[in-house]
N, C-alpha and C positions, 0 to 999 in steps of 0.2 A: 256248528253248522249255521249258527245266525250268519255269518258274515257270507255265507254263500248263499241262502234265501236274500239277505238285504242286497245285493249284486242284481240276482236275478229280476227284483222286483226292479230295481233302476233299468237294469235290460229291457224289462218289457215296455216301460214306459219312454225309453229313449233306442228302441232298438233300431239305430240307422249307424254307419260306418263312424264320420266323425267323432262322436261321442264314444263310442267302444274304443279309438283310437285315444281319444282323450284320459281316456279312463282303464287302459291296459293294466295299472296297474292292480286297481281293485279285482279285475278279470285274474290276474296273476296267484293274485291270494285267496281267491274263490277254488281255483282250480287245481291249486296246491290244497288247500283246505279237504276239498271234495278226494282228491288223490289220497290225502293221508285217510281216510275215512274208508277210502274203494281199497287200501293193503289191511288194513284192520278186518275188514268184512271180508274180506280171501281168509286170512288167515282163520278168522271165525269157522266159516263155511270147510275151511279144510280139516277141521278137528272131528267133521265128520263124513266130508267127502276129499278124501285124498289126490282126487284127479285135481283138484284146481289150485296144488299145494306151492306148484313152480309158478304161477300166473304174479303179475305185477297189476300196479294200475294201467300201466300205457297200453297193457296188452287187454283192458275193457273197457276202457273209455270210449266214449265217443268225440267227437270232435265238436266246436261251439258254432261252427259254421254250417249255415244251409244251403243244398244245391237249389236256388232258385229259376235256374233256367228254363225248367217247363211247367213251374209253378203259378198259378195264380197269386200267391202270400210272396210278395217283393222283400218279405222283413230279411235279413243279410244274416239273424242271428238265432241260436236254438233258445225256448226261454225256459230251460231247461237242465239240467246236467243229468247224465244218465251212464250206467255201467251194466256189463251182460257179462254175467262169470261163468265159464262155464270150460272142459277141459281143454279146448284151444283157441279159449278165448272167444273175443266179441264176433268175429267172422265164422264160428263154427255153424256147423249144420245139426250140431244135437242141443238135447234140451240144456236150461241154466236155470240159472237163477240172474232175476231183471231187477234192479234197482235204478227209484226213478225221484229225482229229489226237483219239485219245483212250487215255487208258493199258492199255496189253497189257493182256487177260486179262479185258477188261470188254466189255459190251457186244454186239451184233450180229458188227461187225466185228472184234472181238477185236485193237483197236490202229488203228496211223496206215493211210492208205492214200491216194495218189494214183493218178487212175484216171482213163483217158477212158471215154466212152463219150455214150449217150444214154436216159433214164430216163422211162418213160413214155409214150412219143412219142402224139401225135393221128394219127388214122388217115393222114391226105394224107402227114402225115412220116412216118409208116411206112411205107407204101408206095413213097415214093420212096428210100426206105434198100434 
């Protein structure tokens, strides 16, 4: 995982389009890296929850781009990699498990973070929580 914290820590300090374009390929092997790491940790996870035994990485990833349109934060890129396991994936409405990989000292969360819980829920699934 060094090679995806050492990415990220260049992303946050050159987060504008050219330079990401310059540098696809390190993004390439962060993201591959972080991928192989998000099949291992399904696999982990499904030795004791079976519902997330079919999931891949592509089905929890998130994407490295941010919608900046109605944003105040103009930065183009997440400084971040992050994955939501849970049984149908990153898009469901029930609870998972959040994995959150970005270098100490940056950001919201200020570092890595695995975490269940449930984010948002729609009223019927709130209420039944």
């Amino acid at each position: 995982m060094k090679e995806v914290i050492d990415f990220l820590h260049l992303l946050h300090a050159n987060n504008n389009r050219p330079w990401f374009q310059a540098n696809r390929d390190l993004y390439d092997a962060a993201n591959n890296r972080f991928n192989a790491f998000v099949d291992n940790l399904i696999a982990g996870i499904a030795t004791f929850d079976p519902s997330v035994a079919h999931l891949t990485a592509k089905d929890c990833t998130y994407r490295i781009y941010r919608d900046v349109r109605f944003s105040p934060n103009k930065m183009p890129y997440k400084t971040h990699f992050a994955a939501y396991i849970c049984a149908w994936g990153k898009k469901s409405p029930y609870a998972g498990y959040y994995f959150h990989v970005e270098p100490p000292g940056f950001g919201y969360l200020n570092g890595h973070q695995l975490v269940t819980g449930l984010y948002a829920p729609a009223s019927p699934v709130l209420k039944s929580v």
